[in-house]
Structures are given as C-alpha cells and as structure tokens.
NUNU-784964 format. One record per residue (C-alpha): x, y, z. Coordinates in steps of 0.001 Angstrom, whole numbers, padded with zeros to 6 digits, always signed. Layout:
<sites>
XYZ;...
</sites>
This chain:
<sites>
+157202+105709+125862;+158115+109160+127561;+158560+110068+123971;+155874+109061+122256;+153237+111032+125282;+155381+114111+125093;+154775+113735+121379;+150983+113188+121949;+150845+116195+124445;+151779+118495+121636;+149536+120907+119851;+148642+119687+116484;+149602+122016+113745;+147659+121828+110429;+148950+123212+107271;+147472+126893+106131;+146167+127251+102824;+144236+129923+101155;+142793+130606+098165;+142601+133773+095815;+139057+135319+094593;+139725+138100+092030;+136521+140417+092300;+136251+144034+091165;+137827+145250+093925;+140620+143473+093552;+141880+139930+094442;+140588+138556+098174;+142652+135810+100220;+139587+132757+101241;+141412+131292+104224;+141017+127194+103962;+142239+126680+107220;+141178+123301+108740;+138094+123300+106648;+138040+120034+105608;+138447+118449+108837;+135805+120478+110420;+133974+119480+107942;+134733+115993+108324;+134131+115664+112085;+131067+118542+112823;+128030+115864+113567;+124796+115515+111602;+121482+114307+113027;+119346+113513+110174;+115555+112534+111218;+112966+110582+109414;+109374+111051+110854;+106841+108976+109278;+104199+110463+110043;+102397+114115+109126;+099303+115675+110768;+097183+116988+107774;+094724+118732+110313;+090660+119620+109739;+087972+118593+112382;+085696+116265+112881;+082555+116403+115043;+079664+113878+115592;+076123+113727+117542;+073542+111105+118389;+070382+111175+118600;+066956+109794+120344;+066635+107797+116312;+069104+109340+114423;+073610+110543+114302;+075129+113294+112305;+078869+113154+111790;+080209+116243+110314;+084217+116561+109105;+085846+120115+107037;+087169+118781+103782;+090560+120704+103821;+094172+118888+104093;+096805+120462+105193;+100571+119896+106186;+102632+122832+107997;+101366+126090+106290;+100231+124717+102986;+096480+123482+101707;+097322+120055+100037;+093539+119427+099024;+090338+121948+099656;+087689+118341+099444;+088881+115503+100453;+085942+113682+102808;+087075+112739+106545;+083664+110509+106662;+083962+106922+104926;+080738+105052+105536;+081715+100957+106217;+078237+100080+106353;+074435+101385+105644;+073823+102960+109130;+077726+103444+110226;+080068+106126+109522;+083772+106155+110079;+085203+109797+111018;+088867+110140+111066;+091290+113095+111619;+095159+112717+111465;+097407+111573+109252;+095640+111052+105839;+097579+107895+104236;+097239+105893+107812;+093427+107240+107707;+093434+105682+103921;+095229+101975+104747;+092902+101817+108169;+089727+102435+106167;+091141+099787+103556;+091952+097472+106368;+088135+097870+107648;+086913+097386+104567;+088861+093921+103260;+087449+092916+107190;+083609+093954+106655;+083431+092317+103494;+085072+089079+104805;+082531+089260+107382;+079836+089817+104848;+080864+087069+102659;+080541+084632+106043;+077307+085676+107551;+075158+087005+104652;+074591+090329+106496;+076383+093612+107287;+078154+093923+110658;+076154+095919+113070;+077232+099413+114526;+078703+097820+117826;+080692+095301+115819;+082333+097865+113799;+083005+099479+116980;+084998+096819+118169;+086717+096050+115154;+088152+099233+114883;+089770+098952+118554;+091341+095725+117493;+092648+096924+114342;+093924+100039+116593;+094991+098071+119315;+097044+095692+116357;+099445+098258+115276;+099777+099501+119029;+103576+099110+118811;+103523+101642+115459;+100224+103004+115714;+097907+104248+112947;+098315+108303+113441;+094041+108495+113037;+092029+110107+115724;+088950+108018+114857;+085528+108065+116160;+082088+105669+114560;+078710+107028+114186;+075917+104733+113787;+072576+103495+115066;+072472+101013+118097;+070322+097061+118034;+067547+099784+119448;+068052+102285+116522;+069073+104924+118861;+072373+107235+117969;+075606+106137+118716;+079164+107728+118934;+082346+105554+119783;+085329+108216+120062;+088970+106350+119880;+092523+107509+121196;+095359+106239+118506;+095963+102528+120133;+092263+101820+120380;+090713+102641+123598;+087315+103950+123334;+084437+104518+124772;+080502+105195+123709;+079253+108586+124507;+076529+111219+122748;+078780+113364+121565;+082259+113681+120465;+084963+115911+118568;+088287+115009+117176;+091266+117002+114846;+092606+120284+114965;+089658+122082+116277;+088796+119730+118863;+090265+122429+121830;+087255+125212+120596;+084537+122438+119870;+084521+120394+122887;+083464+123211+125404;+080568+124132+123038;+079413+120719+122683;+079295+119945+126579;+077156+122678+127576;+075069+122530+124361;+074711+119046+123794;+075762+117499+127211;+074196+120149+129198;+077147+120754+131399;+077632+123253+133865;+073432+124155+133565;+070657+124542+135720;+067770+124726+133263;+065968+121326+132074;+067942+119330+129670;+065877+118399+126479;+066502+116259+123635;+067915+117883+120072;+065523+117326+117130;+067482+116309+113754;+067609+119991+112993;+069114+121343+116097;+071953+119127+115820;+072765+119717+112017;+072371+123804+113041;+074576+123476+116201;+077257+121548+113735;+077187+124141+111284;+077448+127068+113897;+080628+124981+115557;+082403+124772+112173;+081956+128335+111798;+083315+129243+114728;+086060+126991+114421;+087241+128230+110638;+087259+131577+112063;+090182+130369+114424;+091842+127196+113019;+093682+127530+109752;+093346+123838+109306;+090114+123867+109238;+087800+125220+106458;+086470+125121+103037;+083492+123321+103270;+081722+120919+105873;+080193+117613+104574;+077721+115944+106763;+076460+112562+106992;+072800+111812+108797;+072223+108419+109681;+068623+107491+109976;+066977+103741+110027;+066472+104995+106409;+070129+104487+105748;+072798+107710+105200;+072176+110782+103900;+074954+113761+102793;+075033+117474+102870;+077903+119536+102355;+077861+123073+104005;+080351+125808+102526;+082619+127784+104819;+085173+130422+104521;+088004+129345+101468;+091103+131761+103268;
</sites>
C-alpha cells in the first residue's frame, strides 16, 4: 500500500508531441501537448432558454363611454427587426380588445387558448362573454401555466355592464387589477410617468377633467412618438383600436421606420 500512494503522489507525465506546419517562412513546430485531455475535461455549460422578448409597447385608455388601446407593430429579438406589422391588439369579442407585449409565440398560443374558450362559451350561452368575463378568463388561463408561465405582459380593453371604459392590466401569472389607464412592453418605463400626470392627474393641483375621444387618441399618438424617439423596439407604425357601444374601430398611425 506504501507503494501504490507513493506511486499516486507522483507527478503525472504525459507524452509530448508536436506537429510540423510548413508555411513560407519555413516549417513551424504546433506543440500538442496535453491537448486532448484538456480538451476532454475543460467543462461546458450549454443553456436552453425558451423564451425571447420581441419588445414594442402597448398602451391603453378608458373612457366616460368609450377605450382606445394602442400597440407599435414592430418585432424584434436582440438587435434585429423580425417583422415591421405584426398587430399586438387581437380583439376576442365586439367591445373587448386583448393587448399583449412579450414573447410573440406565447402571445399567439394564449390568444388561441382564449379563443377555443370564448367560442365554447358562445356555443353554450348563445351570446358573447362580456368585458369582465374575459377579464377573468385571462387570469385563469395566466394563473394555469403559473408553474411555466406564458412570457405575455397582457392587459384587456373593453366597455363595462354600464358601457363605461375599462382597462384590466396583468403581471405574467395573472394578477390584475382594473384601472383607467395602463402601459405595458418595452416602453412602459417612458410612458407610465406621462400617462399619470396626463391621464391620472398625478402630482397636480389644477381641476381634473375628463378626456374627450380625441384627447386620448392625440395623447397616444404624442406618447408613441416620444417613445420611438428613445426605444429601438419600438416603432414603425402605431395601430389603434377604439371601442365604442358601436363596436371596434382601427387606425393605424405611422412613426419613424429607423
């Protein structure tokens, strides 16, 4: 046994090989010293991440009889523009609006999961879900996949039983809450701040009064403006949906293409 740990305390000697490289300046030695067993034992962390943040922003308002959701329609992953139009706004119903920023195929498969739901419901009761419904279908769906979560920073626009506006914003495991205004994606950090004193009349001293239709679509296009001027992933074009008791009407607002 005293042998065999003297024999274990020794240094381990490895065989030296090298290789000639004839170049125009004449033949060069390559040492292959240990090379292979370096390469055999140096670790490798290989990661998968399933999920990709494809960016843009998404902003919505209610009103005394009326919402506007407004999302940009450019996709992005890292530094690259994947699509310049693809919508952020999927309407599940005639007055609501789904508005979702975050990773684009979980957006897709939870706006197909909503879908397959609504018309179940449809199919049942002879008539759509209301706004509220949705509202809570969309935090159990959420709240579902809480262990591997849908990456989609949602929020629902849509009219109330008393047809006034109505924004639900969501985190990604389904809490939410309703509120008048909200802002979700990319831009959300340079939105929010102009939404609470504009729209939520924080941090004023004059009289708060209620936005006409026309403020609100102005103050949305002014925000996306601002915001392509210092998000990259947000830009191209803004569409907007208006939700009246007359059902949902689109415009599409063009901003900067860089």
């Amino acid at each position: 046994s005293i042998l065999m740990m003297e024999f274990a305390m020794r240094p381990r000697t490895t065989a030296t090989s090298a290789v000639s490289i004839a170049t125009s300046d004449g033949p060069v030695s390559l040492q292959l010293d240990n090379l292979v067993d370096d390469f055999k034992t140096t670790p490798f962390e290989r990661r998968f991440n399933p999920y990709d943040f494809n960016g843009g922003t998404i902003v919505s308002i209610a009103g005394a009889d009326f919402a506007v959701c407004a999302g940009c329609t450019r996709i992005s992953t890292g530094y690259e523009i994947i699509s310049r139009n693809q919508s952020k706004l999927f309407p599940l119903t005639g007055q609501t609006v789904l508005s979702a920023a975050g990773c684009l195929s979980d957006i897709i498969t939870l706006r197909r999961m909503l879908d397959a739901r609504l018309t179940q419901y449809e199919h049942s009761h002879a008539v759509e879900m209301s706004g509220k419904a949705v509202s809570q279908l969309l935090s159990t769906t959420l709240y579902h996949r809480r262990f591997f979560p849908y990456y989609a920073f949602c929020m629902v626009t849509s009219l109330d039983e008393e047809g006034k506006g109505a924004v639900y914003g969501y985190d990604a495991v389904g809490s939410f809450k309703r509120d008048d205004y909200g802002c979700m994606g990319s831009g959300q950090n340079y939105v929010m701040p102009i939404l609470d004193n504009l729209v939520g009349h924080k941090n004023r001293l004059d009289e708060k009064k209620p936005l006409s239709l026309g403020e609100v679509i102005s103050i949305i296009k002014d925000v996306f403006v601002i915001v392509a001027e210092r998000d990259i992933y947000t830009g191209d074009s803004v569409e907007l949906k208006i939700i009246t008791k007359d059902g949902i009407a689109t415009e599409i607002f063009n901003l900067k293409k860089d």
